[in-house]
C-alpha positions as CSV (number, residue, x, y, z in Angstrom):
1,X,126.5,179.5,142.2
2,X,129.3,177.7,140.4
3,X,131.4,180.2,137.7
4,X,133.7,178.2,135.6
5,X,136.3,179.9,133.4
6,X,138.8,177.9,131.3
7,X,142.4,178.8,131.6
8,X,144.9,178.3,129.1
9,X,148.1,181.2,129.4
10,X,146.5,183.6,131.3
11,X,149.0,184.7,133.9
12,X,148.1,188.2,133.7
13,X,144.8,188.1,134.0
14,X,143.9,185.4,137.0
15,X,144.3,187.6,139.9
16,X,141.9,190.3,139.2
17,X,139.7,187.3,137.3
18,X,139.6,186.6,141.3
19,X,139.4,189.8,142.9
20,X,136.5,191.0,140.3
21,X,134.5,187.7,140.9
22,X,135.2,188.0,145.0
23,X,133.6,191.7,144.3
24,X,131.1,190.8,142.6
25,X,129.7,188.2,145.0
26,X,130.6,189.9,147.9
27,X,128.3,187.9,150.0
28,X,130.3,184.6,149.5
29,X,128.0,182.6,148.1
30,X,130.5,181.3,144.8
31,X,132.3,178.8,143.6
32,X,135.3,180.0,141.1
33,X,136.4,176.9,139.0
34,X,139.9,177.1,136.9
35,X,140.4,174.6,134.6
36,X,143.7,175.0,133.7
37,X,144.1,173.5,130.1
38,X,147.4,172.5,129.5
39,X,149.0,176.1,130.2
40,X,152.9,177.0,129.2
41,X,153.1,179.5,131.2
42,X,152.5,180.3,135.0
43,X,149.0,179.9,135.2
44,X,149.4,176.8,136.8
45,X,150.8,178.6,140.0
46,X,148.4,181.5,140.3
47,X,145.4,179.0,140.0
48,X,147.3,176.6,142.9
49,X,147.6,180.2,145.1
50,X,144.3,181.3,144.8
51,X,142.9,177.7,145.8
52,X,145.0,178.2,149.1
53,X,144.3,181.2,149.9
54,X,140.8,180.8,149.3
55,X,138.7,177.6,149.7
56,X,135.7,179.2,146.9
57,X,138.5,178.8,144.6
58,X,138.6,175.4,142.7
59,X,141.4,174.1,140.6
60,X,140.8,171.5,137.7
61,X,144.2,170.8,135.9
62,X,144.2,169.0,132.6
63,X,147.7,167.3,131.6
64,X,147.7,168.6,127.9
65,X,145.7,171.2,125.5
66,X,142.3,169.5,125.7
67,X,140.0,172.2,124.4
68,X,137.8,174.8,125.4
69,X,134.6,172.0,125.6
70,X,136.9,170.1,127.3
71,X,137.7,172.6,129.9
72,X,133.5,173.6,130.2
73,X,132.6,170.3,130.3
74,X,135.0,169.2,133.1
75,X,133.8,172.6,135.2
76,X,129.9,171.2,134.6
77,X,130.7,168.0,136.2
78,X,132.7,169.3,139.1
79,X,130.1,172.1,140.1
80,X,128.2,172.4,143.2
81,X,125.9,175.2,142.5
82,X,122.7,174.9,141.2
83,X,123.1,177.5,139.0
84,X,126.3,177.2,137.0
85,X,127.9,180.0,134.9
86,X,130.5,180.2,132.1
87,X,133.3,183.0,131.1
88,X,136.5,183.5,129.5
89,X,139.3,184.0,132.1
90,X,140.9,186.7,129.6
91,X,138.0,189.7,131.3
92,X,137.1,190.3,128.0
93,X,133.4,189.0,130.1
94,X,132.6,191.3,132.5
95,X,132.0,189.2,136.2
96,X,129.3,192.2,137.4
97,X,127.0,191.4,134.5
98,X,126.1,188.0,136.4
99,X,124.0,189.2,139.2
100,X,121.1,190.3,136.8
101,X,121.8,187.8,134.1
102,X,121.2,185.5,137.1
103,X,118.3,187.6,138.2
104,X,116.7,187.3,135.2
105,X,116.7,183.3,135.0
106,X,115.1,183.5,138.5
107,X,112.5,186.3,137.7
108,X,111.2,184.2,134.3
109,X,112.0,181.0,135.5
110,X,113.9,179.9,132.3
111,X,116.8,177.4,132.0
112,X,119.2,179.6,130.6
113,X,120.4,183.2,130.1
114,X,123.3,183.6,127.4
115,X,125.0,187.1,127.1
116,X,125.0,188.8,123.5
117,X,127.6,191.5,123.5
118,X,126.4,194.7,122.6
119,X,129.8,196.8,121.5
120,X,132.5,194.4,120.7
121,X,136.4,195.4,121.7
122,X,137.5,193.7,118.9
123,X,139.3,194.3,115.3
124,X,137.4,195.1,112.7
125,X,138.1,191.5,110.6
126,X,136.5,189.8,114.2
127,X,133.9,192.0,114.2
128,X,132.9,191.1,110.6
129,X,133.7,187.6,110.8
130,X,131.4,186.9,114.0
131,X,128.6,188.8,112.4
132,X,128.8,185.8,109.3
133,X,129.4,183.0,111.5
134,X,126.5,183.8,113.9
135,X,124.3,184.2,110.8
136,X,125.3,181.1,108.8
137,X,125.0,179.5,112.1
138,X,121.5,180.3,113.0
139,X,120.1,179.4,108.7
140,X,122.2,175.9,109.8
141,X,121.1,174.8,113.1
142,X,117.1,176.6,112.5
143,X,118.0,179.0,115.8
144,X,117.9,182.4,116.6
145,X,121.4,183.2,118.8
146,X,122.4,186.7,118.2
147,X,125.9,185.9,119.7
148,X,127.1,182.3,119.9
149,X,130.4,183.3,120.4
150,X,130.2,185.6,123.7
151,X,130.8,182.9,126.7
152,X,129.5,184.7,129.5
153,X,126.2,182.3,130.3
154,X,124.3,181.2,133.1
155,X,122.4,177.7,133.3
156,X,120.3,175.7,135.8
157,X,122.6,173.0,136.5
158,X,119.7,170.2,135.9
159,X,119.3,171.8,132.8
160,X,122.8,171.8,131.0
161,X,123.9,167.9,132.3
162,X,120.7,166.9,130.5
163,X,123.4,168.2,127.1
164,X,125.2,165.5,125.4
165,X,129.0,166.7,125.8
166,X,131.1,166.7,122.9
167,X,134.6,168.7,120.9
168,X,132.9,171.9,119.8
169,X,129.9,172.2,121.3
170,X,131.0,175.6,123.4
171,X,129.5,177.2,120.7
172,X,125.7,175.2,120.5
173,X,124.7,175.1,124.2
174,X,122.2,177.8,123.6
175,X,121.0,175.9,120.4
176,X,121.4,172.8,122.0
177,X,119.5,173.4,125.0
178,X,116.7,174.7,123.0
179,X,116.8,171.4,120.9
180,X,116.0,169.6,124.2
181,X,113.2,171.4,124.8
182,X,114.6,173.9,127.0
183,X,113.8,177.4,127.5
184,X,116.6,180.4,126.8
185,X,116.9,184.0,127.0
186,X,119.6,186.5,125.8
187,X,120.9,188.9,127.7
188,X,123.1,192.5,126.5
189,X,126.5,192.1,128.4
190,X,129.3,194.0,128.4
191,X,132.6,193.2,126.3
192,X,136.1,194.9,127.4
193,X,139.3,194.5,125.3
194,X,141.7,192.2,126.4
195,X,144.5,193.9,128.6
196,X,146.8,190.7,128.6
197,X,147.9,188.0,127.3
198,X,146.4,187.0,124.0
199,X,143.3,185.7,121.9
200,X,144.0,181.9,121.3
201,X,141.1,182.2,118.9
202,X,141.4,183.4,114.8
203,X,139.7,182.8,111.4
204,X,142.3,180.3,110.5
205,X,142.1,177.7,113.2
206,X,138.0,178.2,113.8
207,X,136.2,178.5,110.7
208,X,136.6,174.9,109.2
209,X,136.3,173.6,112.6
210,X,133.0,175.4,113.8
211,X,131.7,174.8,110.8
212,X,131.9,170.8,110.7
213,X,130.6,171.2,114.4
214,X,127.6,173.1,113.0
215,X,126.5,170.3,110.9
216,X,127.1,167.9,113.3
217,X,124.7,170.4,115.9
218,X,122.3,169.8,112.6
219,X,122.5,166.3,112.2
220,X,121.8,165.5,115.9
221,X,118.1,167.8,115.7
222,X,117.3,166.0,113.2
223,X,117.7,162.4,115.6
224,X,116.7,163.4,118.6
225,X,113.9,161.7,120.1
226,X,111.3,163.3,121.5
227,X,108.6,160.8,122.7
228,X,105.9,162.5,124.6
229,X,103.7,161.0,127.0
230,X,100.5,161.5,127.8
231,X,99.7,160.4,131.0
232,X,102.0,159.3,134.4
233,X,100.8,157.3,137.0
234,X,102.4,155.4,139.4
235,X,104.1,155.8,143.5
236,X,105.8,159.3,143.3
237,X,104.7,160.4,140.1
238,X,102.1,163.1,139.9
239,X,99.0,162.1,137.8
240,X,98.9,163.7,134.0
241,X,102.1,165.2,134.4
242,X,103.7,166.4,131.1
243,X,106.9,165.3,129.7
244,X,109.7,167.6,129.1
245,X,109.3,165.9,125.6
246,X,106.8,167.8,124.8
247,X,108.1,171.0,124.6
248,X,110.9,169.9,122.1
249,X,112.3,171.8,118.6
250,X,109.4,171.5,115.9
């Protein structure tokens, strides 16, 4: 299992970001990606530590700000793991929620399971401003994500490089995946309030933004092509095998 966390200032929270993932899955069987996105502060180091003193920990260092996408996307194409998993690096996710969101994509065989947070340790004006968001979201892009902001999520790696990569789309894989046809699930998780550092996130430099994103997410439903075909045949192929095109958004 891959578990990538984007990093941007969060000194005070890397080392038991480690120790709580290394708990977690005690048996060894991780990978812990930091993309380090441009940090000013000494994140840099910690992440450069923990790679040396231990080789589950991988460090992906970006020269400038690049993004939270940016960050995601750069963990997707270095993974390993067949499963792959996403989470803030500020433990505002909870790491132990993982084994049965993983569980859970296993037991139903989906392609996805995305965390909705049941009690949010946040202000009251996040709160409220979430609750909008996720609903003017959903009437835009025809979905049904209860929490589109909440970044702990696990994926079948075959699944999520099948996702056109672009500035913004954090907030869409769920919708996005579904778009291709794929199948999700939500999941409660637990939410914690930060202990250090702080949120690089607020209503001024996110609305506008997630918004023009959102009709973007719209506009590319509405093109995607989603040929089916009806029969196979051929060396290797399997005879009357459906497409994954046919499961695609109505």
């Amino acid at each position: 299992m891959s578990l990538i966390a984007p990093v941007y200032d969060e000194e005070g929270n890397l080392e038991r970001l480690y120790e709580e993932v290394r708990r977690t899955f005690a048996d060894g069987d991780f990978e812990l990606i930091l993309v380090d996105d441009g940090s000013r502060d000494s994140s840099r180091e910690i992440v450069r530590d923990l790679c040396r003193r231990d080789e589950r920990v991988r460090g992906l260092f970006f020269r400038e700000n690049c993004g939270q996408s940016a960050a995601i996307t750069a963990g997707f194409h270095a993974a390993r793991g067949d499963l792959v998993a996403t989470m803030d690096a500020d433990l505002q996710n909870d790491p132990r929620d993982l084994p049965d969101m993983i569980a859970l994509l296993e037991a139903r065989g989906v392609d996805a399971v995305v965390g909705y947070r049941q009690k949010r340790n946040d202000t009251f004006v996040r709160r409220i401003s979430s609750k909008i968001a996720n609903r003017i979201r959903n009437a835009i892009s025809k979905d049904s994500i209860r929490d589109t902001g909440c970044s702990l999520k696990v994926f079948k790696r075959e699944a999520i490089c099948r996702i056109a990569m672009f500035d913004g789309m954090h907030r869409f894989l769920p919708t996005l995946l579904r778009y291709y046809g794929f199948d999700v699930l939500e999941h409660p998780v637990n939410h914690r309030p930060r202990t250090a550092g702080v949120s690089k996130y607020g209503i001024s430099n996110r609305a506008l933004r997630a918004l023009l994103d959102l009709f973007a997410v719209r506009w590319m439903r509405s093109r995607i092509l989603r040929p089916v075909i009806a029969e196979q045949i051929g060396r290797g192929l399997p005879v009357n095998a459906p497409a994954r095109g046919e499961r695609g958004a109505n």
